[in-house]
C-alpha positions in Angstrom: -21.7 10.0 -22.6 -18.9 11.5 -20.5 -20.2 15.0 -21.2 -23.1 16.6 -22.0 -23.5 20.9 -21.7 -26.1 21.0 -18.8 -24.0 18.4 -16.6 -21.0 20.4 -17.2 -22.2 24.4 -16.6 -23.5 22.9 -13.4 -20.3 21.6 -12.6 -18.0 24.6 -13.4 -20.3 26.3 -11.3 -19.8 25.0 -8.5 -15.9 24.7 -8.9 -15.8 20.9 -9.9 -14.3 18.7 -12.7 -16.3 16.7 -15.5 -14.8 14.0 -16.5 -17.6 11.9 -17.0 -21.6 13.3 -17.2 -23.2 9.5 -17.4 -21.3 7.8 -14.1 -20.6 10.6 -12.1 -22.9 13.2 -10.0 -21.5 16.0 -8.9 -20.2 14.8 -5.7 -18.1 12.4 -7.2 -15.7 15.0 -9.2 -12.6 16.3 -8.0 -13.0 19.9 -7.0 -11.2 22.3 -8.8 -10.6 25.9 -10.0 -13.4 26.4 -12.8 -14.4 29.9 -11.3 -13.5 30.1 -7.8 -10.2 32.8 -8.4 -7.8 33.1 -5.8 -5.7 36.2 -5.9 -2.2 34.3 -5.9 -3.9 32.5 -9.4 -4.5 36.2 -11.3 -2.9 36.1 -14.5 -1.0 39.5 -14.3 1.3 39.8 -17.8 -0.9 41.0 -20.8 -1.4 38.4 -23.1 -0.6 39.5 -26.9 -3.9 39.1 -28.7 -3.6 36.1 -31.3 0.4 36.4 -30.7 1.7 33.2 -29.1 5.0 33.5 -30.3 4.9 37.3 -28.9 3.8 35.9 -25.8 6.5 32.9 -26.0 9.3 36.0 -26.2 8.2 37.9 -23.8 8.0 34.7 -21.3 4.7 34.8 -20.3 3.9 31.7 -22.1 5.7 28.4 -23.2 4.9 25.7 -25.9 3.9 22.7 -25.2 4.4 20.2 -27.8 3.1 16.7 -28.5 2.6 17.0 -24.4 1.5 13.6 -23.2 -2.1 12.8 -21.4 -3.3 10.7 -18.8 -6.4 8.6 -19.0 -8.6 8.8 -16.2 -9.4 5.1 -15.4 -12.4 5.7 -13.4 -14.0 7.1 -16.7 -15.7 4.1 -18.9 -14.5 3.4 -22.5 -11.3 5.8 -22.3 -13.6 8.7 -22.5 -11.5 11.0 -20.5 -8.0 11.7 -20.3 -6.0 14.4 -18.0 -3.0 17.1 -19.0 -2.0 17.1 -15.2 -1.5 20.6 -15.4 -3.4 23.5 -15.7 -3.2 27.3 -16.7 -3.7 26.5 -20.4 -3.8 29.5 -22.6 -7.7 29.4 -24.3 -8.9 31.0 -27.8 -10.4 33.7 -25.7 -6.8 34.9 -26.1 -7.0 34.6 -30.2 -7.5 31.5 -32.4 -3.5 30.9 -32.5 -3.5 29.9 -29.0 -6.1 26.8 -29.7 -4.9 23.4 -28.1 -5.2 21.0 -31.0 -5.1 17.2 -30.4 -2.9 14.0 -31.8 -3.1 10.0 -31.2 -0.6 8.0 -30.3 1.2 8.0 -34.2 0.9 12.3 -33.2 -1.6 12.4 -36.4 -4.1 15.8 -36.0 -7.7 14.3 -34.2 -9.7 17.7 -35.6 -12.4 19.6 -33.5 -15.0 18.3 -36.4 -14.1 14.3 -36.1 -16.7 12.2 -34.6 -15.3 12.2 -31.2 -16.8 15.5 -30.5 -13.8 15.6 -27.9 -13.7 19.0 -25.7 -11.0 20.6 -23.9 -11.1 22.0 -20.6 -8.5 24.9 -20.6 -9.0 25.8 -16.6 -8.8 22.0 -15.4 -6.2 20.6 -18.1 -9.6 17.8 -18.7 -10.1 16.1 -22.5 -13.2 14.2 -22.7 -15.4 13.3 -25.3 -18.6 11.6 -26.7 -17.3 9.2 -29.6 -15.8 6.1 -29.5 -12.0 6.0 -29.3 -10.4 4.4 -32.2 -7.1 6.4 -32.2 -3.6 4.7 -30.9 -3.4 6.0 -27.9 -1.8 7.8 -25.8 -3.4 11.0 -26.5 -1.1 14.4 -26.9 -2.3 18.0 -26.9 0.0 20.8 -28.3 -0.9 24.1 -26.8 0.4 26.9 -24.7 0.5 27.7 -21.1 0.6 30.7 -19.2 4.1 31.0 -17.2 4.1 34.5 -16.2 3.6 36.5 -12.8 0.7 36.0 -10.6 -1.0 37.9 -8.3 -2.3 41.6 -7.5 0.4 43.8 -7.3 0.9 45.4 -4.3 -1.2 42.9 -2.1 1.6 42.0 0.0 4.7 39.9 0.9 4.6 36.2 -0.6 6.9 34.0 1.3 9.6 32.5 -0.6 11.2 30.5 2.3 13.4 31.0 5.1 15.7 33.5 4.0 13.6 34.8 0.8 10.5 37.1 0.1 8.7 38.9 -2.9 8.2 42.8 -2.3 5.4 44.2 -4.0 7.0 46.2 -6.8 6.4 47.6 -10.3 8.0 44.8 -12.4 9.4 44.8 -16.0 8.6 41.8 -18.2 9.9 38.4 -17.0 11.5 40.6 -13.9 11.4 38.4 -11.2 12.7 40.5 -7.3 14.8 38.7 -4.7 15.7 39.8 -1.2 17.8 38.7 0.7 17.6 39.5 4.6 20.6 37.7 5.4 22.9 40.2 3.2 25.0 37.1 1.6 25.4 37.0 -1.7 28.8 36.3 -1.8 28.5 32.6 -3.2 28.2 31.9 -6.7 25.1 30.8 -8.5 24.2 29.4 -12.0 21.5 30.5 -14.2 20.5 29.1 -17.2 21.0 31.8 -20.0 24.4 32.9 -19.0 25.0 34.6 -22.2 22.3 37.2 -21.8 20.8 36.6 -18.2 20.9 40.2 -16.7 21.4 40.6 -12.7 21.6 44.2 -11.2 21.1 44.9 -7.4 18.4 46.4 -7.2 18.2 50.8 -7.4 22.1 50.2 -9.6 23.1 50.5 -12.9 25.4 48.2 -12.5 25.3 44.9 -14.0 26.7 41.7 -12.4 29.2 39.8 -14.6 28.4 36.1 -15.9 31.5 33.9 -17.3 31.1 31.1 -20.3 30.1 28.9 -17.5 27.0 31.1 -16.7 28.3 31.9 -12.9 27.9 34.8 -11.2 29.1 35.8 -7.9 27.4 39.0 -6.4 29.3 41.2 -4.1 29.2 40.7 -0.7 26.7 43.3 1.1 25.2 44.0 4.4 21.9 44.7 5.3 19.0 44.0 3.1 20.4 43.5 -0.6 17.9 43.4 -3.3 18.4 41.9 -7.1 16.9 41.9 -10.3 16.7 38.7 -12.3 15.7 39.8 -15.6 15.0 37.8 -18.5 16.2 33.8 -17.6 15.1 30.8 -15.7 17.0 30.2 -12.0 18.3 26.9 -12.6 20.2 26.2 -9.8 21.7 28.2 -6.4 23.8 27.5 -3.7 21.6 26.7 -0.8 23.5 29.0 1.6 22.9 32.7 2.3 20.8 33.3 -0.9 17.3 30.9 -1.3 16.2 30.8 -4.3 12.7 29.5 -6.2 12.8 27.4 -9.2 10.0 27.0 -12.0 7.8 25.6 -9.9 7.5 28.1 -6.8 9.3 25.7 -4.5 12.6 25.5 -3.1 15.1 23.7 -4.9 16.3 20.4 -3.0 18.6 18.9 -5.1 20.3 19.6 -8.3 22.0 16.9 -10.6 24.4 18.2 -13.3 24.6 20.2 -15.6 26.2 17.4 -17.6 28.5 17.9 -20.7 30.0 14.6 -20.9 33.6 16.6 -22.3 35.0 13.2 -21.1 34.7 9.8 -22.0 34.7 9.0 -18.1 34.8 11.0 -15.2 31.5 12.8 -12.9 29.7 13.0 -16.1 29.5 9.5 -17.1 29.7 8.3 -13.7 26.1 9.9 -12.3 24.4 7.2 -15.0 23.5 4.3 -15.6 23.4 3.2 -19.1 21.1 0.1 -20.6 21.9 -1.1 -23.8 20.3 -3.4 -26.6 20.3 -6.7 -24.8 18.9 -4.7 -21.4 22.8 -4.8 -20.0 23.5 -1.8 -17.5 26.7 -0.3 -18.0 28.2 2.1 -15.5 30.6 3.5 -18.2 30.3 4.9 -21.7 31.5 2.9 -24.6 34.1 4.2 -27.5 31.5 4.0 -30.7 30.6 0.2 -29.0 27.3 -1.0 -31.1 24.1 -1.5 -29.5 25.6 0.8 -26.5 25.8 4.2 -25.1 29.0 5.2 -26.7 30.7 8.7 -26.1 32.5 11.0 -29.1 33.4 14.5 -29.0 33.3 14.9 -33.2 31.3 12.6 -35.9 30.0 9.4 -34.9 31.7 5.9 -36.8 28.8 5.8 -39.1 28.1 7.3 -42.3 25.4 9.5 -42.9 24.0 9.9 -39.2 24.5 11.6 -35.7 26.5 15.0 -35.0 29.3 16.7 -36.3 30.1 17.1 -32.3 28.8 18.3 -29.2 26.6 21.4 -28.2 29.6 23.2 -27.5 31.3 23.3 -30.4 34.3 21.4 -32.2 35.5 19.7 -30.6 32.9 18.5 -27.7 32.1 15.7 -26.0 28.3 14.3 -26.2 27.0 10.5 -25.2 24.9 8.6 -28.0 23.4 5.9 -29.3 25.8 3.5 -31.5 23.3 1.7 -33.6 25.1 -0.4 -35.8 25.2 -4.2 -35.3 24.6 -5.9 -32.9 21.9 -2.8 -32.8 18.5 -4.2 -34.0 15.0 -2.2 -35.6 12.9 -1.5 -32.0 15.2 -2.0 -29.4 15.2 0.1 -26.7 18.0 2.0 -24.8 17.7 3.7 -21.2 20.0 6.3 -19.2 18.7 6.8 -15.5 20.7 8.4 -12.7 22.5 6.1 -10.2 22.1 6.5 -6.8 25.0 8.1 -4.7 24.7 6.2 -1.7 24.1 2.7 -3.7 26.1 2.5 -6.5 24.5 0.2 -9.2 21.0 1.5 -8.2 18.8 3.8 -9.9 18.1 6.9 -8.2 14.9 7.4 -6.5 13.1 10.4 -5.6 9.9 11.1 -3.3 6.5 13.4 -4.2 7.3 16.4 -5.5 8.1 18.2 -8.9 10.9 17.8 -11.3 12.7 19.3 -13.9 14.7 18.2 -16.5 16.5 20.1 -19.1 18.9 18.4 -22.5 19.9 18.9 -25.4 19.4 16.3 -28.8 20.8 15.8 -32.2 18.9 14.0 -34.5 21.6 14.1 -37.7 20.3 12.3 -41.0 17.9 11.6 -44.0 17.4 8.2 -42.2 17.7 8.8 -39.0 14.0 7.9 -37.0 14.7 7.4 -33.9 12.5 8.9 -30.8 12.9 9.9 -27.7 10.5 9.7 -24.5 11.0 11.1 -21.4 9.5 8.6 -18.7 8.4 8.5 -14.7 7.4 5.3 -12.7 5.4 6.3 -9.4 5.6 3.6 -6.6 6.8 0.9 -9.1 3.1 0.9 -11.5 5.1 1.3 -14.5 6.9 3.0 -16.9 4.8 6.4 -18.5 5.7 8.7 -20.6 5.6 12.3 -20.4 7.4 13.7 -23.2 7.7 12.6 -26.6 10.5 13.4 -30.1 12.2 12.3 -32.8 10.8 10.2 -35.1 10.5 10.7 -38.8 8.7 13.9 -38.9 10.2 15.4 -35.9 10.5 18.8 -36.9 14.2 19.6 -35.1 15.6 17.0 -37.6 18.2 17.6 -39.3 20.5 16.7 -42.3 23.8 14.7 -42.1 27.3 16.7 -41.5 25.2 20.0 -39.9 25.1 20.3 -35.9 21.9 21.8 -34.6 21.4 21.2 -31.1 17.9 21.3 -30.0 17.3 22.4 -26.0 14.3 20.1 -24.3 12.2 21.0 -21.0 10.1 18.6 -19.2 8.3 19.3 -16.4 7.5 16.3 -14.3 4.6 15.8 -11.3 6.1 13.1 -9.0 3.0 11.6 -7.5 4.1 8.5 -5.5 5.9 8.0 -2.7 9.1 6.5 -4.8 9.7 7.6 -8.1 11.8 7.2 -10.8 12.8 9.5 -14.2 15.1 7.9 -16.9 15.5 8.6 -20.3 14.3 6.2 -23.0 15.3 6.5 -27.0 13.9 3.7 -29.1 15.0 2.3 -32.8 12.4 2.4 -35.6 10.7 -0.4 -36.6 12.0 -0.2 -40.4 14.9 1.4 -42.2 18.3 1.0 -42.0 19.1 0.9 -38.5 22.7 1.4 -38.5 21.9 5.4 -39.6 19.9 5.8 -36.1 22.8 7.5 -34.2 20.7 10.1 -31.9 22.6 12.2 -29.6 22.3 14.0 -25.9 24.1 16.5 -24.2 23.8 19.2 -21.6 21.5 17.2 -19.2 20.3 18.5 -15.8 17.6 17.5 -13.5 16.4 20.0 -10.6 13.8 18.2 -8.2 11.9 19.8 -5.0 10.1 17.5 -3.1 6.7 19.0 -2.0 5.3 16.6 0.7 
């Protein structure tokens, strides 16, 4: 039995995990934050009451769907299985915010079926008593809190070399930078640039973004102070101005963002592309079967994929060509190349990841899916984020062009790892009508060793 209630108060007393009550004293759990509170982890937004999409507006909390679990191995009989991350939003908030669970097929595993399976909001832990009979892996949709932290007012949080939080009465989703070198005369691009709001701090004024979503703040001396309301820092230039992504940690590299408005060119060129047969192109086909193929309005085939890109008409986007000699369940790959070996896939060491694109899954009879996928120190391919499919519910019918933004957060635990992209033809149908489209793609890594 991996849990039973005495073995696990004990446990969350004393600021460990339960995985497994049967095989496992005490000792041998993981610590981790059960009660134990830490000023830096204080929730500090208000959390609407039974109102996760309130809470989802207001960007104290995002949605995680179909998010994909990790079995814990050194549990028996595949009784325990681990989200990775924690701050998980609990009922205490309202019922709405319950995590609720899916198998492998993303079919609904209920709080009443025999597993008896419980959730560990603090630790991001599943276990449960039954026995597992469900195509794994295990998913959990749910929400997580992404808001501030911290007591305001208990001091200056280091940012990095050139960067620090001020304690400060902040609005909603206002996040403060300072910076003590006084440069802000490069440019830097923020996700949201049609409504992102910058002011320097004390001003009415409001710094200008273009289409692109650049802005370029005035030169200043002295300590200048901004106002990042509202938006997610994507990327910034590394001089003068450091800035913190998603994760709290300095952003080391930035790939893209990529449009693909060309059929060649930067775009194409970062990527290596896998078709059918497992052949990896360096290029982009013109509506080649069983390839990555490039348009900028509808696909070849009838019935399936976009009208054009995310941009509008007419836009460039990369896709998958399935007719012949496409085949039901074959399996096609982008991954980034490596700049300094070309031909090589792109390798990255411990840290965090994320990675940000848009899909277009046109048609009645178009099944496709998509996984998102990481390989730590060359164990193998897992996936961490999950679409498409038949009852994806982003799909959509045949000559509209809805775009649907993706964010995957990624935990890069080995010492080499590897992120690609992996979309897979269903196993029945028509496969000629399963033309699923990307565009917009952009990966921000910071390696935390």
């Amino acid at each position: 039995m991996p849990w039973n209630k005495e073995d696990r108060s004990f446990k969350t007393l004393i600021n460990r995990e339960t995985t497994d009550s049967s095989n496992k004293n005490f000792f041998n759990e993981f610590g981790a934050d059960t009660i134990n509170v830490h000023a830096d982890d204080i929730w500090a937004d208000t959390i609407p009451d039974n109102d996760p999409a309130l809470a989802v507006a207001q960007g104290m909390a995002d949605l995680e769907t179909l998010f994909v679990l990790t079995e814990d191995l050194s549990v028996p009989n595949s009784q325990s299985w681990k989200a990775g991350i924690t701050d998980w939003i609990s009922p205490k908030y309202g019922a709405d915010f319950e995590v609720k669970l899916f198998d492998g097929s993303n079919s609904e595993i209920f709080t009443t079926d025999p597993l008896n399976w419980f959730f560990d909001y603090q630790t991001g832990i599943l276990t449960f008593n039954g026995t597992l009979s469900y195509s794994t892996p295990l998913k959990i949709t749910g929400y997580r809190y992404v808001g501030d932290k911290g007591i305001p007012g208990a001091g200056d949080i280091s940012g990095g070399e050139a960067v620090t939080f001020e304690p400060y009465a902040r609005e909603s989703n206002e996040i403060l930078y300072i910076d003590d070198e006084g440069d802000l005369s490069m440019p830097g691009r923020w996700s949201n640039g049609n409504s992102v709001v910058i002011k320097p701090f004390g001003t009415a004024d409001t710094l200008a973004a273009d289409t692109e979503g650049w802005v370029a703040p005035t030169a200043a001396s002295g300590i200048v102070k901004l106002r990042i309301l509202n938006t997610r820092i994507a990327e910034a230039n590394s001089a003068g101005l450091e800035i913190t992504n998603v994760f709290g940690a300095e952003i080391g590299e930035a790939y893209g963002s990529y449009s693909f408005d060309t059929i060649d060119g930067a775009d194409a060129d970062a990527w290596l592309w896998t078709g059918y047969d497992g052949t990896v192109y360096t290029g982009l086909g013109a509506a080649v079967g069983g390839r990555w193929s490039w348009d900028d309005n509808e696909t070849t085939s009838s019935d399936t994929g976009p009208q054009s890109g995310a941009g509008g008409d007419p836009d460039g986007y990369v896709y998958i060509e399935s007719s012949s000699p496409t085949g039901l369940d074959d399996e096609f790959y982008i991954e980034l190349e490596d700049e300094g070996s070309p031909g090589s896939p792109k390798s990255f060491v411990t840290g965090v990841a994320n990675l940000t694109f848009k899909t277009c899954q046109a048609g009645t009879d178009n099944n496709a899916t998509i996984d998102v996928e990481k390989n730590e120190d060359g164990g193998g391919w897992v996936s961490v984020f999950s679409a498409g499919g038949p009852s994806d519910p982003e799909k959509i019918s045949y000559g509209t062009n809805n775009w649907v933004q993706r964010q995957v957060n990624l935990t890069l635990g080995g010492t080499t790892n590897r992120i690609r992209i992996r979309v897979t033809m269903p196993s029945s149908g028509t496969v000629f009508y399963n033309d699923y489209a990307l565009d917009d793609i952009e990966l921000l890594y910071a390696a935390t060793t």
